[in-house]
C-alpha positions in Angstrom: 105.9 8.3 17.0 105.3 4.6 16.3 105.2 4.2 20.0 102.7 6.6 20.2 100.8 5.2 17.5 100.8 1.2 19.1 99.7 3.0 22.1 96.7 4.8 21.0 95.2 1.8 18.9 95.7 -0.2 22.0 93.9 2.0 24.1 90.9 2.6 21.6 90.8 -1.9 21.3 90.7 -1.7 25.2 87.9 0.9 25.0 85.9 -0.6 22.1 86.1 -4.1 23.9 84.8 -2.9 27.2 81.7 -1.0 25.7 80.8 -4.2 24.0 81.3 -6.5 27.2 79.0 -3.9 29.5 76.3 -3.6 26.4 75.8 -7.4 26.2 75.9 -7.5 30.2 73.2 -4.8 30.1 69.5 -6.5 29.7 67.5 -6.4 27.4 63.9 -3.5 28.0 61.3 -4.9 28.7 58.6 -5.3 25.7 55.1 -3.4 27.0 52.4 -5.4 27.3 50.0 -5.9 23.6 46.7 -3.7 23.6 43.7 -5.5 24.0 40.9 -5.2 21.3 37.2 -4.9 23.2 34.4 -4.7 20.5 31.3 -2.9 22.4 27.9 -3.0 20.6 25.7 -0.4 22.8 21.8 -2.5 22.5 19.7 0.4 24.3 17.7 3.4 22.7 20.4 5.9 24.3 23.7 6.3 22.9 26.6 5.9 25.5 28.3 9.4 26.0 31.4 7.8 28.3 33.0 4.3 28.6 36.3 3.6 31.0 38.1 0.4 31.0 39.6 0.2 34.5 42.5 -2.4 35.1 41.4 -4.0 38.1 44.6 -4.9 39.7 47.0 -2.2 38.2 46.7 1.9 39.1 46.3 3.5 36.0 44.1 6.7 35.5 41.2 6.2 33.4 40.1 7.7 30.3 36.9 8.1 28.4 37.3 5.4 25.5 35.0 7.1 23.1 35.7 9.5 20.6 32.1 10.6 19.9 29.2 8.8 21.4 28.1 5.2 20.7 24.5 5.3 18.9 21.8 2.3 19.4 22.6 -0.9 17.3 26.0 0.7 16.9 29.4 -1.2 17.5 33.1 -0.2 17.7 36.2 -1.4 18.3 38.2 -0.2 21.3 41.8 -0.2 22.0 42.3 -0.8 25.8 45.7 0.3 27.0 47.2 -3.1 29.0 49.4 -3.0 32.1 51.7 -6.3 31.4 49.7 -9.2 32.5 46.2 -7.4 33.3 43.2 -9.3 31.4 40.6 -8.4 34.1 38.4 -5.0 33.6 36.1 -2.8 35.7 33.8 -0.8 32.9 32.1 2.4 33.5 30.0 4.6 31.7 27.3 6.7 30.9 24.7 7.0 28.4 23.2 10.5 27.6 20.2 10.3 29.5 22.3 10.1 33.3 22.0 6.3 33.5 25.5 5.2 34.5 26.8 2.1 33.6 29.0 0.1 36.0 29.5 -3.2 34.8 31.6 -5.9 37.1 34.5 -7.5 36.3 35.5 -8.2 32.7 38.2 -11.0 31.3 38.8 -9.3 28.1 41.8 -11.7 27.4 39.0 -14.2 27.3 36.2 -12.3 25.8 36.3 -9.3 24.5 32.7 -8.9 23.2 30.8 -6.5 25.4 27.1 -5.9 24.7 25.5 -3.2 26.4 21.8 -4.1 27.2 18.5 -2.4 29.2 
């Protein structure tokens, strides 16, 4: 019985020791990338109905940023969803009256103030 005993408290140090060597071999996840902050301030008579912030270098669908639309004079902070190291932007919209808004390239690592004009 002592035998027995020896045995099975060896085998259970064995065990125990080789789960901690493979869990400090394994590496560690990676953390995702922080959210970006954009604050849009929408200048024109017509509120903006839609507004996508497109990664330019990674594929990720996009998704209409607003929750209702933007009024004139009105600004908001966005959360923009960032693909580790992406900074650069492609913004889209559309304002209620059918004018479309496609804006060029945006560093919003940089600047994140976006001011949507006439």
């Amino acid at each position: 019985m002592r035998r027995l005993t020896i045995a099975t408290a060896a085998f259970a140090s064995l065990a125990m020791t080789a789960s901690m060597a493979s869990a400090q071999q394994a590496k560690p996840a990676e953390k995702p990338a922080k959210a970006l902050i954009a604050k849009v301030t929408n200048k024109r008579d017509v509120p903006v109905r839609m507004l996508q912030f497109i990664p330019a270098q990674a594929e990720v669908p996009p998704s209409n940023a607003l929750k209702q639309p933007l009024g004139k004079n009105k600004t908001i902070s966005i959360r923009v969803n960032r693909p580790k190291g992406e900074c650069n932007y492609i913004i889209v919209g559309e304002y209620e009256d059918g004018l479309e808004i496609a804006g060029g390239e945006v560093n919003l690592c940089k600047d994140s103030t976006i001011v949507l004009i006439d």
